[in-house]
Every structure is written in structure tokens, then in C-alpha cells.
C-alpha positions in Angstrom: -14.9 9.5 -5.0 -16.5 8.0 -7.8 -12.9 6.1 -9.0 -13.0 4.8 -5.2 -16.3 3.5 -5.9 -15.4 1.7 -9.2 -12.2 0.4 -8.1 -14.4 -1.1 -5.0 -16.9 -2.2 -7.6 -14.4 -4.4 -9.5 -13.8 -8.1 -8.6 -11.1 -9.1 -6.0 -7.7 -9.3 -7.4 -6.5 -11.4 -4.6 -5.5 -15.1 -6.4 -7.1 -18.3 -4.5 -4.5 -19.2 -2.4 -4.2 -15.6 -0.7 -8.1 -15.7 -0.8 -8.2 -19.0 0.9 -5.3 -18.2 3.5 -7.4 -14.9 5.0 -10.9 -17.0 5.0 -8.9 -19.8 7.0 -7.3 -16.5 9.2 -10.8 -15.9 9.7 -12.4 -19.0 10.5 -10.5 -19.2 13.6 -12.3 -15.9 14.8 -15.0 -17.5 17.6 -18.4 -16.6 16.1 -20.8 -14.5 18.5 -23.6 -15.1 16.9 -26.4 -17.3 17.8 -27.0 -20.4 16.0 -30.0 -19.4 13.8 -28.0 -16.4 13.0 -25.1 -18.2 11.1 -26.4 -18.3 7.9 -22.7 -17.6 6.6 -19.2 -18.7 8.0 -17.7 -16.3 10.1 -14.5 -16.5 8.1 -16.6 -15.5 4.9 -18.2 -12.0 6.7 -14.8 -11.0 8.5 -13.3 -11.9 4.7 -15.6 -9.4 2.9 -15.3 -7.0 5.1 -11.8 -6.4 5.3 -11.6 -7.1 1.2 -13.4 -4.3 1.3 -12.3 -2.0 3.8 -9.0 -2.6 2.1 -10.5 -1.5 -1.2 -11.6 2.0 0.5 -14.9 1.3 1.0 -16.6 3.1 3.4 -20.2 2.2 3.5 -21.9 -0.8 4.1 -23.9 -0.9 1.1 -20.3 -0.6 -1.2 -19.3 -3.8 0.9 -22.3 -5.8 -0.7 -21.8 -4.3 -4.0 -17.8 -5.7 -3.8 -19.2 -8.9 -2.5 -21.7 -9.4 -5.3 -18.9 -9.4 -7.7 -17.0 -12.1 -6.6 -16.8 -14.8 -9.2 -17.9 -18.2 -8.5 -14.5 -19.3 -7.7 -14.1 -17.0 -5.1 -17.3 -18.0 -3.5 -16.9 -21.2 -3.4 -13.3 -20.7 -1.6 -15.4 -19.0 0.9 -18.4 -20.9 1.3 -21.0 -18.7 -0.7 -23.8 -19.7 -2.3 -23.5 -20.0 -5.8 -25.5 -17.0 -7.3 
């Protein structure tokens, strides 16, 4: 388990365009939630999520550990804040 967990930990190794093609997939998705709960696109979420379930990950908490180490590029192609 713990090389699952580092190979989850590491940064995305999609390239841009395949990165920008799922977020656009996504974005088509409609979005259940209310209004004040959209503080991020719909196609960012469903994006991280399957990155990660992809990855292996199993937990929620490894989900937000892959998305934290997307690099600024890749947040930007899917409408992150900068960190």
C-alpha cells in the first residue's frame, strides 16, 4: 500500500491537452449543487476525482493530497486557485 500511496502522491502525468480535454468532458456534467455551493467548476471536482481514482486512490483524503500537487499549470487548465 504505501507505493499506491506515493505513486497517488506524485503530480499528474497527464500533458495539458489530455488534461484540458477531460475538464471540458467534465464541464458538460449539469452541476447539482446550489449556487453558493459552487465554489469550484464542476468539471475541476469530477476531474480530480477520477485523476485520482485512476491513480488507485481509495480515500478521500489521498484525493486532496493528489490534488494539492498539481502544478500551477494544471490548475490553471482547470480553474484552481493559484496556491
Amino acid at each position: 500500500r504505501a507505493g499506491l500511496a506515493a505513486q497517488v502522491a506524485e503530480r499528474s502525468a497527464l500533458k495539458a491537452p489530455q488534461l484540458s480535454s477531460l475538464f471540458e468532458a467534465f464541464q458538460k456534467v449539469p452541476d447539482p449543487r446550489s449556487r453558493c455551493a459552487r465554489a469550484f467548476p464542476i468539471g475541476a471536482v469530477l476531474t480530480l476525482v477520477a485523476l485520482g481514482l485512476l491513480r488507485g486512490a481509495v480515500h478521500l483524503s489521498t484525493l486532496v493530497r493528489s490534488a494539492q500537487k498539481l502544478s500551477q499549470d494544471q490548475r490553471r487548465r482547470l480553474r484552481l486557485p493559484y496556491m
